[in-house]
C-alpha positions as CSV (number, residue, x, y, z in Angstrom):
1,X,-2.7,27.6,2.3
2,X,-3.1,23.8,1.4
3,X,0.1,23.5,0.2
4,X,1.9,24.6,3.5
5,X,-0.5,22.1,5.1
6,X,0.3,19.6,3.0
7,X,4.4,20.4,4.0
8,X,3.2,20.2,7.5
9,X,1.6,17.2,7.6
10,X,3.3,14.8,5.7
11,X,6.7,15.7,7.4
12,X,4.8,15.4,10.8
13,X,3.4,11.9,9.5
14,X,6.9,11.0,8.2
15,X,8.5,10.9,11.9
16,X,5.5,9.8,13.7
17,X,6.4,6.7,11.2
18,X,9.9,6.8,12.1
19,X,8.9,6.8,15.8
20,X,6.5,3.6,15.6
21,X,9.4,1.7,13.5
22,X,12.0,2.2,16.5
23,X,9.6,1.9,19.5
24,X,8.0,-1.5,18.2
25,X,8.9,-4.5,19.5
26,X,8.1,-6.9,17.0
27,X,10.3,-6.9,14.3
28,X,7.2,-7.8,11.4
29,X,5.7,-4.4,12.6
30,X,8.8,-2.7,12.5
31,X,9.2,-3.4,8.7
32,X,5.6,-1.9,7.9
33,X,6.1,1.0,9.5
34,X,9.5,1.9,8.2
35,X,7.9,0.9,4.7
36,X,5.3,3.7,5.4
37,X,7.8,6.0,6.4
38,X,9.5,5.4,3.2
39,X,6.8,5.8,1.4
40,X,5.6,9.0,2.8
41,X,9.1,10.3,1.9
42,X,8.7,8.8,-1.6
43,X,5.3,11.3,-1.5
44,X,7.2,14.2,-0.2
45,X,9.5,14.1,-3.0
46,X,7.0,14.1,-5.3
47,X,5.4,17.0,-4.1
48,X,8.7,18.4,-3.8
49,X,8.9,18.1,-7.6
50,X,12.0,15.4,-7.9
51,X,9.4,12.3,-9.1
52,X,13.2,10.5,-9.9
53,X,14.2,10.6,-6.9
54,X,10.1,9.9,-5.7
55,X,10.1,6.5,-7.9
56,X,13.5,5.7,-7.2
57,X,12.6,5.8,-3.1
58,X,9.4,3.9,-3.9
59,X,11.0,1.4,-5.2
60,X,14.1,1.1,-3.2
61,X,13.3,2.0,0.0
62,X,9.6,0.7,0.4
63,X,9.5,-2.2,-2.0
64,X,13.5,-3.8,-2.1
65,X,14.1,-3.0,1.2
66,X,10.9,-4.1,2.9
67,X,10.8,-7.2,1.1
68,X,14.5,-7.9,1.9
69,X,13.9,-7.3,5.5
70,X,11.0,-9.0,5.2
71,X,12.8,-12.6,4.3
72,X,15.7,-11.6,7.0
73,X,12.7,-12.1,9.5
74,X,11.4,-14.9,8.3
75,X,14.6,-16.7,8.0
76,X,15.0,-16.0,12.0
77,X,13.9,-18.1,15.1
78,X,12.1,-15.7,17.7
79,X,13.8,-16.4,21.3
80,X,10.2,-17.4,23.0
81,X,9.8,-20.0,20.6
82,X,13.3,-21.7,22.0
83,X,12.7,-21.9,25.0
């Protein structure tokens, strides 16, 4: 019973993630959220039994990834601030 919940939920939680990272305009808030997607994935995998493929996504997709992204951002000039 609480294990097809849990299959439910963080699937459901995993696109609503994935939904917020495409439909935010601000690139900062984009980052996080696709950060939490990965991470929920990472969590899902876990559960899933694969904890390789669970640490190799944490550390990947949410930390290297994020923090790559993250210095992209910050090496950018917003348009507003241009004009």
């Amino acid at each position: 019973m609480i294990d097809e919940l849990i299959h439910f939920v963080i699937p459901l939680l995993i696109i609503i993630a994935a939904i917020v990272a495409i439909l935010l305009r601000d690139l900062l808030a984009s980052v996080i959220a696709l950060a939490a997607m990965s991470l929920l994935l990472s969590l899902e995998f876990y559960i899933l039994q694969a904890p390789d493929v669970a640490i190799a996504e944490a550390g990947v997709g949410a930390c290297l990834t994020t923090a790559i992204l993250v210095l992209a951002i910050k090496g950018t000039k917003r348009k507003e601030d241009e004009v």
